[in-house]
C-alpha positions in Angstrom: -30.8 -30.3 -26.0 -34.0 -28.0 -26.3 -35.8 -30.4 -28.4 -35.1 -33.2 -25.4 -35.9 -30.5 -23.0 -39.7 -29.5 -24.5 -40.2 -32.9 -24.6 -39.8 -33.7 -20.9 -41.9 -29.8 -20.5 -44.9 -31.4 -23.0 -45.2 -34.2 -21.1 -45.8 -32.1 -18.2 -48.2 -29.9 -19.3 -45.7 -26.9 -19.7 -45.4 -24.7 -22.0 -42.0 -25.5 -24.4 -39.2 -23.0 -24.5 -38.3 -21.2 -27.5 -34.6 -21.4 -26.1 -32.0 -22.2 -23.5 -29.8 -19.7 -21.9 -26.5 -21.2 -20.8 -27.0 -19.4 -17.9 -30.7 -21.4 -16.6 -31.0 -23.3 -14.1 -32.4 -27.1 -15.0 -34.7 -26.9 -11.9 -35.4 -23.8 -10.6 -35.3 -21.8 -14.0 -36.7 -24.3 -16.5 -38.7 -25.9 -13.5 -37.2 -29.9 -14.0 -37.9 -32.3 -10.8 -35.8 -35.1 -10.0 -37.6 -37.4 -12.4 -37.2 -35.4 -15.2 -33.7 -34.6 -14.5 -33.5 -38.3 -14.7 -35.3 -38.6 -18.1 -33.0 -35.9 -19.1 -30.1 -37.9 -18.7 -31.2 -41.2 -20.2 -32.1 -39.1 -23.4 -29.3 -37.6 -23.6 -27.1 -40.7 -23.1 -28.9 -42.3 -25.5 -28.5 -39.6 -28.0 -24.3 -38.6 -27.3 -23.3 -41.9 -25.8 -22.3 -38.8 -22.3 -23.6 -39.6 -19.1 -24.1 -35.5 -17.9 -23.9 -36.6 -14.2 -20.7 -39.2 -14.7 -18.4 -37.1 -13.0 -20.9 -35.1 -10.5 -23.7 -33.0 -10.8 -24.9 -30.3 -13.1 -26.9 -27.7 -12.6 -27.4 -24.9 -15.6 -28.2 -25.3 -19.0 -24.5 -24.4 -19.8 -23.0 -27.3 -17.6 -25.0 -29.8 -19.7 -23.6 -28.6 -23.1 -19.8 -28.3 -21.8 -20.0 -32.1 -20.9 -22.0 -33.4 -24.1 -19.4 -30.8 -26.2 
């Protein structure tokens, strides 16, 4: 997940994150629009075979990991 994560940040401009805290927020701690939240799901899709946001939103870092788990 951090790898996909600094990837969408690279392509930004932003500086990549040495981890992620269950506990971060996708937009408002790690700073992800609605575009990259987007990008964020295609990559992981294509990685797990999970679609995150299948069964509603997520929001935190920790949400993300409990559905690809």
């Amino acid at each position: 997940l951090l790898e996909i994560v600094n990837t969408i940040l690279s392509k930004k401009g932003l500086k990549k994150l040495d981890l992620l805290k269950k506990e971060s927020h996708l937009r408002d701690d790690i700073g992800l629009s609605s575009l990259d939240l987007a990008e964020l799901t295609v990559k992981i899709e294509a990685k797990t075979g999970v679609d995150i946001f299948a069964n509603g939103l997520v929001f935190t870092v920790g949400e993300v990991l409990s559905k690809i788990s």
